[in-house]
DSSP file (Angstrom, degrees, kcal/mol; ACC not computed):
  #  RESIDUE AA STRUCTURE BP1 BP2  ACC     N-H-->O    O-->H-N    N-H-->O    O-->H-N    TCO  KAPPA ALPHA  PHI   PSI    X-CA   Y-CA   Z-CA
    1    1 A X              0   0    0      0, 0.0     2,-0.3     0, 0.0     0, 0.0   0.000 360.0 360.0 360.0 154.1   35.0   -1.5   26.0
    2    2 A X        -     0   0    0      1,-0.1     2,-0.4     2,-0.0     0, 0.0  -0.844 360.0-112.5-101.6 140.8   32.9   -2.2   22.9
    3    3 A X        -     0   0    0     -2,-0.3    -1,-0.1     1,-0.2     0, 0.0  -0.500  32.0-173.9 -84.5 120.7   31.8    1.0   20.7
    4    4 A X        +     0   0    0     -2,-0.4    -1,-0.2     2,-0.1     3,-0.1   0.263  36.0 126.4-106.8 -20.6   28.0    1.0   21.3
    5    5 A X        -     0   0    0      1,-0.1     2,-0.2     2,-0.0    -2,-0.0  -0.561  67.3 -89.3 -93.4 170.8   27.1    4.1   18.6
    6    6 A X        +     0   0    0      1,-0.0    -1,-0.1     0, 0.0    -2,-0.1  -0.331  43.8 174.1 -87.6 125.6   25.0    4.1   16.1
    7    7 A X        -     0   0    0     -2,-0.2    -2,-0.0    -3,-0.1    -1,-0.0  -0.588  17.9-149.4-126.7  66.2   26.1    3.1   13.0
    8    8 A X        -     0   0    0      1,-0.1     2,-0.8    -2,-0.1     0, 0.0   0.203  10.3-133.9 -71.6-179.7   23.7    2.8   10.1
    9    9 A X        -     0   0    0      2,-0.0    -1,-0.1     0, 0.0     0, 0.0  -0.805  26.7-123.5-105.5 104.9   24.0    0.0    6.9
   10   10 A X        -     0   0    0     -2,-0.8     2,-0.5     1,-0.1     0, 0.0  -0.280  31.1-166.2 -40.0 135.4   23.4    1.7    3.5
   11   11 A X        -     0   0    0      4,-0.0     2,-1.0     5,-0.0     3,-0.1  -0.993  11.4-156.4-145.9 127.1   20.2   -0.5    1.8
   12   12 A X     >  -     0   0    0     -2,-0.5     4,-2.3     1,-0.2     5,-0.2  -0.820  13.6-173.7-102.3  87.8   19.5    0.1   -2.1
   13   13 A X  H  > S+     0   0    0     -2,-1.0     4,-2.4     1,-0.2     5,-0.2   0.818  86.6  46.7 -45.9 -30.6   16.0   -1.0   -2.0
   14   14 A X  H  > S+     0   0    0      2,-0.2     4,-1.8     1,-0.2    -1,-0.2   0.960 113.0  51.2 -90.9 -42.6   15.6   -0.8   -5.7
   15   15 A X  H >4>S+     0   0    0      2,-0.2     3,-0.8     3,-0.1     5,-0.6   0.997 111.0  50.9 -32.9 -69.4   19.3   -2.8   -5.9
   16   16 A X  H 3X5S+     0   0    0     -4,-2.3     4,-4.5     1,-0.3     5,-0.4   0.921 107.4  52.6 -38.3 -57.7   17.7   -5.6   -3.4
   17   17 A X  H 3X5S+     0   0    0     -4,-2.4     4,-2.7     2,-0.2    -1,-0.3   0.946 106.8  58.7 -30.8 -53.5   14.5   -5.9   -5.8
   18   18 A X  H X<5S+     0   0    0     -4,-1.8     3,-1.2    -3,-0.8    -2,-0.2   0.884 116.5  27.9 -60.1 -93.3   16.7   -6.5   -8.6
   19   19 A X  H 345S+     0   0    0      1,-0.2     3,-0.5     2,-0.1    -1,-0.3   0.469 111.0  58.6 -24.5 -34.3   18.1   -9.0   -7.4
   20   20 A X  H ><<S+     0   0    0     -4,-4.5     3,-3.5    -5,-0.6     7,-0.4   0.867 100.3  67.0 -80.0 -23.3   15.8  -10.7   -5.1
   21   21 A X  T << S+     0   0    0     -4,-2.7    -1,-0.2    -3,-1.2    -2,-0.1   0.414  86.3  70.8 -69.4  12.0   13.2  -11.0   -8.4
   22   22 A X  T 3  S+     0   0    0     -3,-0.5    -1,-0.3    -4,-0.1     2,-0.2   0.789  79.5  85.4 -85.8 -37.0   15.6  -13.4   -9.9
   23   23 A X  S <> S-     0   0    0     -3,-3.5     4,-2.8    -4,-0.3     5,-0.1  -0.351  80.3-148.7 -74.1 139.2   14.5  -15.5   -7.4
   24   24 A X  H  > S+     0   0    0     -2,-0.2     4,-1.4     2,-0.2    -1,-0.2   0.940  95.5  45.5 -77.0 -45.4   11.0  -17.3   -8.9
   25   25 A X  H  > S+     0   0    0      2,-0.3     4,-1.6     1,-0.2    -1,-0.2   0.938 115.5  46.7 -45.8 -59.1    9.3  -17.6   -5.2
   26   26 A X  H >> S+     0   0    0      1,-0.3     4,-1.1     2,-0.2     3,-0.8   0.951 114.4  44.6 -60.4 -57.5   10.2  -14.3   -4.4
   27   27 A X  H 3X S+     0   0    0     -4,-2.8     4,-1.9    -7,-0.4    -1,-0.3   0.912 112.2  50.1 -54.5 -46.5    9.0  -13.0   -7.7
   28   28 A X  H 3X S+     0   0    0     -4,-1.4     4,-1.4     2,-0.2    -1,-0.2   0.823 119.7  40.6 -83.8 -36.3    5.7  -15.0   -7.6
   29   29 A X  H X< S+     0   0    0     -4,-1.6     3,-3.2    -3,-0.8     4,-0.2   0.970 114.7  53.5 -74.5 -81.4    5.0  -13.6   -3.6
   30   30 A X  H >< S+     0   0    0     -4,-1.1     3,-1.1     1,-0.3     4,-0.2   0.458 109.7  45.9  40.0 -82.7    6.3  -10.3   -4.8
   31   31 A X  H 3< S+     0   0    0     -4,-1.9     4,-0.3     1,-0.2    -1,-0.3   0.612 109.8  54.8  12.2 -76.7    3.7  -10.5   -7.5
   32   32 A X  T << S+     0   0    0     -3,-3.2    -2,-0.3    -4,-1.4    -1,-0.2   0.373 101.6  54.4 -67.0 -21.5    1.0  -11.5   -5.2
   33   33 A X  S <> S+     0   0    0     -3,-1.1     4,-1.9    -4,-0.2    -1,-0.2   0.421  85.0  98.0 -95.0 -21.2    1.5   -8.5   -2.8
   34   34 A X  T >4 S+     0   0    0      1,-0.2     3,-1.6     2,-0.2     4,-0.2   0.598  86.9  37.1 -70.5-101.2    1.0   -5.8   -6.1
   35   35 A X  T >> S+     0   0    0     -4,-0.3     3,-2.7     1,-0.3     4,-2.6   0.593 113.5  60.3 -45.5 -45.9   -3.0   -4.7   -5.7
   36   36 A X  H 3> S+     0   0    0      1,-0.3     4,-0.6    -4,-0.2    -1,-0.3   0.946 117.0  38.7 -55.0 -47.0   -2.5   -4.8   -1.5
   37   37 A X  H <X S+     0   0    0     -4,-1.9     4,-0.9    -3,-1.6    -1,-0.3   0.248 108.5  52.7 -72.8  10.0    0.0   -2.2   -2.5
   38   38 A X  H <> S+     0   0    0     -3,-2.7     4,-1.9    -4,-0.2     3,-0.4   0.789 107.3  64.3 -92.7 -67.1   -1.6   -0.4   -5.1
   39   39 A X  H  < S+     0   0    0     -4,-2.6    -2,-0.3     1,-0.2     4,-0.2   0.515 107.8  34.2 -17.8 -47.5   -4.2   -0.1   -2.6
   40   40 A X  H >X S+     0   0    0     -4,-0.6     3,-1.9     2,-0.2     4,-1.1   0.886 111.1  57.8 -72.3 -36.1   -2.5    1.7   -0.4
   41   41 A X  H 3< S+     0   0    0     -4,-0.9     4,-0.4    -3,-0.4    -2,-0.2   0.671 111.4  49.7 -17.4 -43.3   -0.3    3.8   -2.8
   42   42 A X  T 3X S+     0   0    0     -4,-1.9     4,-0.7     1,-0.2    -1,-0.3   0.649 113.7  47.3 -85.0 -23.8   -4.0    4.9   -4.1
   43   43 A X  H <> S+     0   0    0     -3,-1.9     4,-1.5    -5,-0.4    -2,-0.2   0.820 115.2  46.7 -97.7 -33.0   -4.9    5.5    0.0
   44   44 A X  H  X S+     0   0    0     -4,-1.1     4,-1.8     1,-0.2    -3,-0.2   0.784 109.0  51.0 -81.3 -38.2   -1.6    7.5    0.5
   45   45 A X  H  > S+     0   0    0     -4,-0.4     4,-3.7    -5,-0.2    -1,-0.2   0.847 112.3  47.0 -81.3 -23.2   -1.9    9.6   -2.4
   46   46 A X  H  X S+     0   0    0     -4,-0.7     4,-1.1     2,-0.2    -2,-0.2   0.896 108.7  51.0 -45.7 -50.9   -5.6   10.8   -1.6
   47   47 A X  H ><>S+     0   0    0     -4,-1.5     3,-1.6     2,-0.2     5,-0.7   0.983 108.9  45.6 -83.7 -53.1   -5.3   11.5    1.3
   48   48 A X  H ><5S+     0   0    0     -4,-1.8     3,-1.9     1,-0.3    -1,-0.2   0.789 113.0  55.3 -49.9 -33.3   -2.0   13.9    1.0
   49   49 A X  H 3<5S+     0   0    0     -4,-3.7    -1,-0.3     1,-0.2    -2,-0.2   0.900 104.7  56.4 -44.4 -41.5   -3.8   15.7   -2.3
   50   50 A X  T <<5S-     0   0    0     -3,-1.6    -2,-0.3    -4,-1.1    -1,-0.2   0.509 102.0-143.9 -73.5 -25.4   -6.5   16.1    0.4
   51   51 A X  T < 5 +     0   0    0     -3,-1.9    -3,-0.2    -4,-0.5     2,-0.1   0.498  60.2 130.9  75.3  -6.9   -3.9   18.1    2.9
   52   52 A X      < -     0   0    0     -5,-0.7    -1,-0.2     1,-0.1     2,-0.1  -0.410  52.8-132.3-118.1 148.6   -6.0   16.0    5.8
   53   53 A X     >  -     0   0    0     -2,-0.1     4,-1.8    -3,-0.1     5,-0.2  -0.401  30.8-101.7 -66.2 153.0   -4.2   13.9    8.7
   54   54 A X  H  > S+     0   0    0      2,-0.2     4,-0.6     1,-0.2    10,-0.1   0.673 129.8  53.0 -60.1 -12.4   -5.0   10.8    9.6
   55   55 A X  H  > S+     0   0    0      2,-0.2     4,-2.6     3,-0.1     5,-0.2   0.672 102.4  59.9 -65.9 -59.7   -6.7   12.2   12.4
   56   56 A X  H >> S+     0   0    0      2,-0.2     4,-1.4     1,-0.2     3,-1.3   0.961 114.2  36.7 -21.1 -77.7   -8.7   14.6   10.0
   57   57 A X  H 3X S+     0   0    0     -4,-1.8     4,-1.7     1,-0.4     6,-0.2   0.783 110.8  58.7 -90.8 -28.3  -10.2   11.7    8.3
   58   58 A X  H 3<>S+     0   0    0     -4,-0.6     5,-2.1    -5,-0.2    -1,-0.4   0.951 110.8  47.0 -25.6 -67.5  -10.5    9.6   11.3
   59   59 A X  H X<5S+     0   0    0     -4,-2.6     3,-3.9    -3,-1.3    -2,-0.3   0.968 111.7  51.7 -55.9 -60.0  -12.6   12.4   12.6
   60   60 A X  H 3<5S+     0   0    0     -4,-1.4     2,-2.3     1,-0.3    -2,-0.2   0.788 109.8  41.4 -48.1 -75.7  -14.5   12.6    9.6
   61   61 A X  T 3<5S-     0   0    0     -4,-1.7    -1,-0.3     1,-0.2    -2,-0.2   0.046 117.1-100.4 -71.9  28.3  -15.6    9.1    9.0
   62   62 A X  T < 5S+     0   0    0     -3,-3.9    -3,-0.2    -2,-2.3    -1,-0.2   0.724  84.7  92.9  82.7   1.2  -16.4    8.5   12.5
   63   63 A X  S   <S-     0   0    0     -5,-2.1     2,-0.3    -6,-0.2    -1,-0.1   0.326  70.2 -73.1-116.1-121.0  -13.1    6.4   13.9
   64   64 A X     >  -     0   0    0    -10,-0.1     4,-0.9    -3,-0.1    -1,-0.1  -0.858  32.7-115.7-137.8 164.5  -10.0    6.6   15.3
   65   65 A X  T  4 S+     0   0    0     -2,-0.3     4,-0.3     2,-0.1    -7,-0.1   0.817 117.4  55.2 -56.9 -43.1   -6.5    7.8   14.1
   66   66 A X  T  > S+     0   0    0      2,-0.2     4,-1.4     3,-0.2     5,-0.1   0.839  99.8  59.5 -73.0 -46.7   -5.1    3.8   14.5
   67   67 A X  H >>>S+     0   0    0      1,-0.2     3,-4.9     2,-0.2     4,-0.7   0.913 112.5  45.2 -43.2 -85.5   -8.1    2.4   12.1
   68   68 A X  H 3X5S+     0   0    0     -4,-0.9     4,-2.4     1,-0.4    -2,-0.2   0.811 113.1  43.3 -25.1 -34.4   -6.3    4.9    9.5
   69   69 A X  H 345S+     0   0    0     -4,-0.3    -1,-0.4     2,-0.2    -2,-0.2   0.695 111.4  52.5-113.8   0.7   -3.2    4.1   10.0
   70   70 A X  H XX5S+     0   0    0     -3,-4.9     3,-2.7    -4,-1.4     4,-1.7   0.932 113.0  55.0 -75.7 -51.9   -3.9    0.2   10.1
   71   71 A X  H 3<5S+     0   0    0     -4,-0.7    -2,-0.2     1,-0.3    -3,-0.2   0.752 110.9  35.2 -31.4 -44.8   -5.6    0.9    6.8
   72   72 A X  T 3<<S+     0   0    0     -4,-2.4    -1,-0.3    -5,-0.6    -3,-0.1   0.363 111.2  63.6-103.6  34.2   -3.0    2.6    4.8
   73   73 A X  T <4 S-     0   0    0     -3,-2.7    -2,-0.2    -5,-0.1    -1,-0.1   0.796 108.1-128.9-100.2 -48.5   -0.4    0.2    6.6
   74   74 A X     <  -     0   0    0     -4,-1.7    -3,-0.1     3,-0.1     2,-0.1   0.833  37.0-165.8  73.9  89.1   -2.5   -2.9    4.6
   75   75 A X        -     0   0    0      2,-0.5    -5,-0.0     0, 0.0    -4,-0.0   0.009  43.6 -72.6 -98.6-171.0   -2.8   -4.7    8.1
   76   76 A X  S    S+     0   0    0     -2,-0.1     2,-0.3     2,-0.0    -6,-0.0   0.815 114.6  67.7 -63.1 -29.8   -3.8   -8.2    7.8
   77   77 A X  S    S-     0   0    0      1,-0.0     2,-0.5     3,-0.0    -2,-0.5  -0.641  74.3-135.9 -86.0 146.7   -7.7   -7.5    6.9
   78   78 A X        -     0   0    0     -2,-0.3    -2,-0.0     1,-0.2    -7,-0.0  -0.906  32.0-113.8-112.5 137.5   -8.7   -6.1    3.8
   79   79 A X        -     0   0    0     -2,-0.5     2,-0.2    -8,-0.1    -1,-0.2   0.755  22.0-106.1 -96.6 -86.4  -11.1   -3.7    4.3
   80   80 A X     >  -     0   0    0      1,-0.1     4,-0.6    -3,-0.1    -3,-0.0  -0.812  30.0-115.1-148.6-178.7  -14.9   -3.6    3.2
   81   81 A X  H  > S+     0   0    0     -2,-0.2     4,-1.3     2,-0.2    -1,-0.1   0.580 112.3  70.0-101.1   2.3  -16.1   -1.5    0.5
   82   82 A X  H >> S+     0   0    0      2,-0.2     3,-2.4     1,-0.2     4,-0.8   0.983 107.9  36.7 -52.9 -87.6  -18.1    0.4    3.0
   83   83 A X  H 3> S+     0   0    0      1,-0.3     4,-2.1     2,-0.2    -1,-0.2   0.564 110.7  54.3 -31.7 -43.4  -15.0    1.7    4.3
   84   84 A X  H 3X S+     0   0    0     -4,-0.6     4,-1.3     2,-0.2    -1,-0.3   0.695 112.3  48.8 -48.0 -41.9  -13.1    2.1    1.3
   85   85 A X  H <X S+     0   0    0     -3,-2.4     4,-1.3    -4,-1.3     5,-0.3   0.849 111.8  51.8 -76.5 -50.1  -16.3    4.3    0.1
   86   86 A X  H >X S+     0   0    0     -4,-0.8     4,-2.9     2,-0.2     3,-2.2   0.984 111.7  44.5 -67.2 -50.2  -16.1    6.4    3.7
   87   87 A X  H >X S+     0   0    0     -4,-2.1     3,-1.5     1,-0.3     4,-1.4   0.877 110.8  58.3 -67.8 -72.6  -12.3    7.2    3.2
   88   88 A X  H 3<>S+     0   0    0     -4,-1.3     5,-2.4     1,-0.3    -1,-0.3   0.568 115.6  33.2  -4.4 -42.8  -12.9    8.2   -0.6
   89   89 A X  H X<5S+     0   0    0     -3,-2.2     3,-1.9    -4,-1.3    -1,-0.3   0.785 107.3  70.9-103.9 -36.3  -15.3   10.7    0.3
   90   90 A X  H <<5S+     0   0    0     -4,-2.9    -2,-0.2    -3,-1.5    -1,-0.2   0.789 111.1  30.3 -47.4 -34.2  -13.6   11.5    3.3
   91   91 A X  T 3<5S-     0   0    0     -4,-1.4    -1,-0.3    -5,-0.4    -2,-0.2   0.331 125.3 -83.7-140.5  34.1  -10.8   13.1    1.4
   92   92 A X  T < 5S+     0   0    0     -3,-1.9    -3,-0.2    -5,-0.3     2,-0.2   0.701  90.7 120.3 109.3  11.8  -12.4   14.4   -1.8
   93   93 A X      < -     0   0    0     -5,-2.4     2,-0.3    -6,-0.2    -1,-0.2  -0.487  52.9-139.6-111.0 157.3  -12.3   10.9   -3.9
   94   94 A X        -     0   0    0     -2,-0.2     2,-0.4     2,-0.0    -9,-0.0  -0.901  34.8-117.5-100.0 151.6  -15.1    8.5   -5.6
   95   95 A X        -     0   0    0     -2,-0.3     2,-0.4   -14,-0.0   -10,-0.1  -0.620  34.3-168.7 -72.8 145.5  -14.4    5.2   -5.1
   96   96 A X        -     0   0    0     -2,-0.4     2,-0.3     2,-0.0    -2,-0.0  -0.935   4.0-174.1-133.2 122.3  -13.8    3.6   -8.3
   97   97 A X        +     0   0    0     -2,-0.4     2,-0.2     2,-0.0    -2,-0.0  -0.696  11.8 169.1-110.3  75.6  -13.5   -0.3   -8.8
   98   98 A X        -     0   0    0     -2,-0.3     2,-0.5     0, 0.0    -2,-0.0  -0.459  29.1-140.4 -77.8 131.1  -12.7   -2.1  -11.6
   99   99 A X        +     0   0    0     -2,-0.2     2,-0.4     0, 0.0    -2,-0.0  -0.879  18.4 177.6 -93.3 133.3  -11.8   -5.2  -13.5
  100  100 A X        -     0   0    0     -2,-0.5     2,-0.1     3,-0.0     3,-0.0  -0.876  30.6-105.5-114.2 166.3   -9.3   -5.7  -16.2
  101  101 A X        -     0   0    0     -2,-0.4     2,-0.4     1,-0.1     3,-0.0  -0.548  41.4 -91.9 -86.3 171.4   -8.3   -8.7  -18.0
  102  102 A X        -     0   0    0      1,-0.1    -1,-0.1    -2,-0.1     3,-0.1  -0.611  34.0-105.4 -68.0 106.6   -5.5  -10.3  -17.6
  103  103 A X        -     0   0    0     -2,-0.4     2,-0.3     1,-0.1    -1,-0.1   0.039  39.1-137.0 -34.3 112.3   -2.4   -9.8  -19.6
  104  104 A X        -     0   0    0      1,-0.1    -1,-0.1    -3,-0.0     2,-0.1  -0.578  15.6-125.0 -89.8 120.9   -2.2  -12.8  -21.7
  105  105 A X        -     0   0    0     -2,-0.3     2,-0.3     1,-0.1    -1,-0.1  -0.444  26.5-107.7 -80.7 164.5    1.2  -14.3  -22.0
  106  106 A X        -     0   0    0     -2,-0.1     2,-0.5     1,-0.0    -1,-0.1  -0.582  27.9-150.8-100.8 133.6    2.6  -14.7  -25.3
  107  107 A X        -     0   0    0     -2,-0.3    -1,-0.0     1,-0.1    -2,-0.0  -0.963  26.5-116.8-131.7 108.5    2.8  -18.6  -26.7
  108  108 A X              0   0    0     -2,-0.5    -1,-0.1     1,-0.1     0, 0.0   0.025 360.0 360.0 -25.2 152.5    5.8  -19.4  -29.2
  109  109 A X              0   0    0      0, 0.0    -1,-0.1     0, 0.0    -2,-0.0   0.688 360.0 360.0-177.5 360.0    4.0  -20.4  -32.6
């Protein structure tokens, strides 16, 4: 009979990164993903200084627990700044929105 338990596979995210960023596609997608993730990082952190649930702030702004949690999942939509505004205040925040320029790469010379 075949041994059926549970056996997990050790995974070194931060190894796997290293490596996979060698790869030039992967780095350039990679890359491309970094503000959807800041974005949530910034959502994550708010809210847990804040103490509040996702259910808290659901209740507060008027929505469901599952809006929240598609929101700091960084579902397929990105969401308005209306919303962005509600959850901000919703756990204690201003929204702040900014541009910087771009880091200018360095040209041999």
């Amino acid at each position: 009979m075949d041994d059926l338990s549970y056996k997990p596979v050790k995974h070194d995210h931060k190894e796997f990164l290293r490596k996979a960023m060698k790869n030039k596609e992967f780095k350039e997608g990679y890359d491309a993903l970094e503000p959807k993730y800041a974005l949530i990082r910034e959502l994550l952190s708010a809210r847990k200084h804040s103490g509040m649930t996702q259910e808290a702030v659901a209740n507060k702004i008027g929505t469901t627990k599952s809006v929240i949690s598609r929101l700091e999942a960084g579902g397929k939509h990105s969401p308005s700044i209306t919303t962005l505004r509600k959850y901000a205040e919703a756990v204690g925040c201003e929204l702040e929105i900014k541009l910087t320029p771009k880091k200018q790469k360095k040209t041999a010379g």
